[in-house]
N, C-alpha and C positions, 0 to 999 in steps of 0.2 A: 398350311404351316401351323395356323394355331390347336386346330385338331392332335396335330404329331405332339408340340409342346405341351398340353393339357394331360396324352397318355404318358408321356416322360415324367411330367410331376408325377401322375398318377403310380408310376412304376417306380419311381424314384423311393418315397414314399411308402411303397408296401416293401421296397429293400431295403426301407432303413427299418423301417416295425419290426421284419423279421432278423435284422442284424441285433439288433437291441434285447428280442427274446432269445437270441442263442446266445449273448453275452452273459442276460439272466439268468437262465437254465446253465450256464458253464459257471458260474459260481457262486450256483446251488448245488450242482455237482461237488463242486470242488471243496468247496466247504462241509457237505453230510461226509463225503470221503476223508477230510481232514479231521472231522469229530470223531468218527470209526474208529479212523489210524490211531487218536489218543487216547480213545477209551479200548481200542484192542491193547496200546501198549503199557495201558496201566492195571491192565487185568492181572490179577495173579501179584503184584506189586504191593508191599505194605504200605496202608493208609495209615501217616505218622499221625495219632493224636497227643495234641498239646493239653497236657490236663494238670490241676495245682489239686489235689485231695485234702482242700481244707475248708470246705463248703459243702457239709452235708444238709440235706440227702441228696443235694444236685453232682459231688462229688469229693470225696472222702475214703478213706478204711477202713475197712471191719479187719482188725488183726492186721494182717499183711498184706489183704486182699484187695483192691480197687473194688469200690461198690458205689450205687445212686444212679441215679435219673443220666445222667450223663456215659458211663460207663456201661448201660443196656441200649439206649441209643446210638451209641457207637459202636457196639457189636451186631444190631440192625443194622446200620450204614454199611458195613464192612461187606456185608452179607450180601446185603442190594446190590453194590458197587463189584460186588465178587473179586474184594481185596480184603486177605487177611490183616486185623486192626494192629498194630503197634502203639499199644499206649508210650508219652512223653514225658515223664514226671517233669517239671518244672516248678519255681516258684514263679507266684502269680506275675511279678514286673519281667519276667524274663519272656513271659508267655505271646507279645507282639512281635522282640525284636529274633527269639528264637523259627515264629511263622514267615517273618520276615525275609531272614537269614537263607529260609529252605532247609532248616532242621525239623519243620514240622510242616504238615498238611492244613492241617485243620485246627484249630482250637475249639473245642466243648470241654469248658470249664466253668459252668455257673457265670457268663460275659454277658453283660448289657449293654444292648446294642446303642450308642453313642454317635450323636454328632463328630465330636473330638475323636474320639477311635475312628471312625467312617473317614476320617483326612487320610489314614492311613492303610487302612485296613476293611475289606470288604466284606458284607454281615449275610448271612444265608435268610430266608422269610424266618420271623419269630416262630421258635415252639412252644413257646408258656410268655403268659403276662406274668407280669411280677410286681412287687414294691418295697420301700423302704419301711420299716416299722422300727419303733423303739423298744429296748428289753429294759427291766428295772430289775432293783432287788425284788423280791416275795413281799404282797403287801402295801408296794407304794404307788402301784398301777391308779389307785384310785385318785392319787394326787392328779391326775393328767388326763379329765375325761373330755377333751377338745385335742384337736391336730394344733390349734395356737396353742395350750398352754405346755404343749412339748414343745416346741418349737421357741418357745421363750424362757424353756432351763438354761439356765445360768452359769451351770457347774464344768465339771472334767465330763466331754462324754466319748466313749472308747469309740471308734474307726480303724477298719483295715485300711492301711497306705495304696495307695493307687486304684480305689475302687469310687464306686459310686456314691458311694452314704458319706466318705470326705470329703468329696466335689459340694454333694448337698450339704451337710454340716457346714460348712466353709463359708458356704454361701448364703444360705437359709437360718442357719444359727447363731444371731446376731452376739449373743450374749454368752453363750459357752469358750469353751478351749475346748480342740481336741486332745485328744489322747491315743498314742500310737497300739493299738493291738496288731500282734505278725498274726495270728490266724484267729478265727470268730471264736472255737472254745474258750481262746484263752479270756475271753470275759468274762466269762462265771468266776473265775479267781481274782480276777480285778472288783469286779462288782462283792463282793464277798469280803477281799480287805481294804475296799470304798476309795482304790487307787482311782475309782470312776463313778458317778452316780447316774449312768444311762450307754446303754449298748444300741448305736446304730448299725444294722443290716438288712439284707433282706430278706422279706419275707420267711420263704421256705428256708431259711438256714435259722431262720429265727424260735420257728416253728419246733423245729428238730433240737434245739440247744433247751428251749426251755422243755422239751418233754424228759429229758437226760436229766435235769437238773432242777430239784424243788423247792432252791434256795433262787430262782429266778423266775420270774414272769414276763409276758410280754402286753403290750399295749396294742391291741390290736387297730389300730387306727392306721391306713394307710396313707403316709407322708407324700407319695407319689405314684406315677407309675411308670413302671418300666417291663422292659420287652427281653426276654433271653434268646440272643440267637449264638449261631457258633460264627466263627472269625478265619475267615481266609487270606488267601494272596489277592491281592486285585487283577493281576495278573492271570490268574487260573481260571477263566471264564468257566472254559470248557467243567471241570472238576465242580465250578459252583451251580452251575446248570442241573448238572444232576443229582448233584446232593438235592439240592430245592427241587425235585422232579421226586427223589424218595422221602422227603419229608413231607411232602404231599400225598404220600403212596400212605405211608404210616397213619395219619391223620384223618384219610379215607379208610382207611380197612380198620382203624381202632387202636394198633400198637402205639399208636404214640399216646391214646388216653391211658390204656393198659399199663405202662409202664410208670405214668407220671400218678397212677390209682396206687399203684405197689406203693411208693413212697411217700405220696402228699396224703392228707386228709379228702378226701370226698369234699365239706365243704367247703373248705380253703378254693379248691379248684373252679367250684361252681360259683365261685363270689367275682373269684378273678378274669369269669371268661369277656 
């Protein structure tokens, strides 16, 4: 008798190990089949991108044209994904509740990737570090060769609304006011008729404003740093999987430095890696 019950466990046993690996193996199946089925039926399908063209060179217009850093990496994306892009004009505060909504796919628009946004919104692996830097008139850079002693002007300093540099301003700069700028050019006019005596943004849009404009300078002192990635649905596992699968791809083969060489400085890039 105890011989019989010993091969019973025994048998028992190897028919549950092998119940438990066909349960595994059946949804592994089921799952690579369920990934297929949504990347066979998004094939051919427009990948809506959400983009605000007021953050050059990460994303902006030349004429009429979409152009920057963002708008070649989303024509690679498109390409990988073997879905023709659909750019989304948007303004910037529309840009969550539009991805939200299911009126967009994707957001690449110059977005740093946030705790607070992350509540709502799920971020692909960073493609560029970034930070905040201060811009001044022409001139007065020298006033400010420390991160404290910007950080302890006192004055009006210009901020886009619902961005990063007013979360920090807000927070970080005890002794100013801000001041509402709708898009980053329009500092240079503020700074100009001293509606503002300092321009918080970042970096590469900082970069790209003062080369436009000889009546501005920048501080090149990084306030912080931050991480640029692009903003999807939480919900979109699958769609976020393989963007970060080709943004990997880009990264390895070069395109993603190549493209970000076309518009950054060479040493901006190498300072920031």
């Amino acid at each position: 008798m105890k011989n019989n019950r010993g091969e019973e466990k025994i048998m028992l046993v190897k028919f549950l190990r092998g119940f438990i690996l066909f349960l595994i193996t059946a949804a592994m199946m089921f799952g690579a089949a369920a990934s297929y089925a949504t990347e066979t039926s998004q094939a051919g399908q427009p990948l809506r991108v959400g983009i605000t063209p007021d953050f050059p060179p990460l994303a902006f217009k030349q004429g009429d044209t979409l152009a920057g850093v963002e708008v070649e990496l989303a024509m690679l994306l498109g390409k990988e994904l073997d879905r023709p892009v659909k750019f989304v004009e948007l303004k910037w505060d529309a840009q969550i509740p539009a991805l939200l909504e299911g009126r967009t796919d994707i957001i690449m628009s110059s977005m740093t990737a946030t705790r607070e946004r992350q509540v709502r919104i799920a971020f692909t692996e960073p493609y560029m570090k970034s930070g905040l830097v201060a811009g001044v008139r022409t001139g007065e850079a020298l006033y400010y060769p420390t991160r404290e002693n910007i950080m302890n002007y006192s004055g009006l300093i210009g901020v886009v609304p619902n961005t990063t540099s007013e979360a920090f301003v807000r927070k970080h700069f005890l002794f100013a006011q801000e001041h509402y700028i709708k898009y980053p050019r329009q500092a240079v006019a503020a700074l100009e008729q001293r509606s503002i005596g300092m321009f918080i943004c970042d970096a590469p849009t900082m970069i790209w404003i003062v080369s436009e404009n000889e009546s501005m300078e920048g501080i090149w002192l990084p306030l912080n740093d931050e991480y640029l990635a692009w903003g999807m649905r939480k919900d979109d596992q699958n769609l976020l999987a393989r963007v970060n699968v080709a943004l990997a791809q880009f990264r390895l083969d070069g395109r993603l430095d190549m493209v970000l060489r076309k518009w950054l400085p060479k040493q901006y890039l190498e300072k920031m890696k």
